[in-house]
N, C-alpha and C positions, 0 to 999 in steps of 0.2 A: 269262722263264719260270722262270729259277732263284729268282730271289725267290720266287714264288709254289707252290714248293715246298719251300723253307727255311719256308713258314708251316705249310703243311701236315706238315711233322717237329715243329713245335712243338706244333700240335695232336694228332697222334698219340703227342706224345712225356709229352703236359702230361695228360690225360683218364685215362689208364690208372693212372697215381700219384696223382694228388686220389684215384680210386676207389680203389684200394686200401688207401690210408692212410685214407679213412674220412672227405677233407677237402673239405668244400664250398669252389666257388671265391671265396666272401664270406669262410671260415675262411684260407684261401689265402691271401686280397689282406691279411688283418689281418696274419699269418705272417711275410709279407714284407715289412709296411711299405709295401705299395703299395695305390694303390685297388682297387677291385672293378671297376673298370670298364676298367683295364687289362688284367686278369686276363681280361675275357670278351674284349676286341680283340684278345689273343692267340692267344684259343681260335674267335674267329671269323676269323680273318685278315686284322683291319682294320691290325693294325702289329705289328712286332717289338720285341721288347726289347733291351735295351743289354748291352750285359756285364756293366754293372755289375748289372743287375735278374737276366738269365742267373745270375750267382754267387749272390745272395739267392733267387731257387727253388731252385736245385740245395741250397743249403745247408739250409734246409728240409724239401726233400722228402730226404734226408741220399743223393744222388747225385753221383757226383764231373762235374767241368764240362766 
């Protein structure tokens, strides 16, 4: 169960700052150097990202990690 709630903070954590900042998740995936298709697997809860992927959004979206 804890997994499947670590996605769900990443989806509530990842949705509110794209909106805010004005960033589509295709603008997002370019941002950070990753695909667009990562981007939506994290936002639908197919898989998590790494720390290392963790540090390149935060650093983007300019949130500490």
């Amino acid at each position: 169960m804890r997994q499947q709630a670590d996605f769900n903070r990443i989806k509530q954590w990842l949705e509110p700052k794209l909106g805010a900042m004005g960033l589509t998740p295709e603008r997002f995936a370019r941002l950070c150097k990753l695909s667009r298709t990562s981007i939506y697997f994290y936002m639908e809860d197919v898989s998590r990202p790494t720390e290392e992927t963790m540090t390149r959004m935060c650093r983007v979206l300019g949130v500490p990690l």
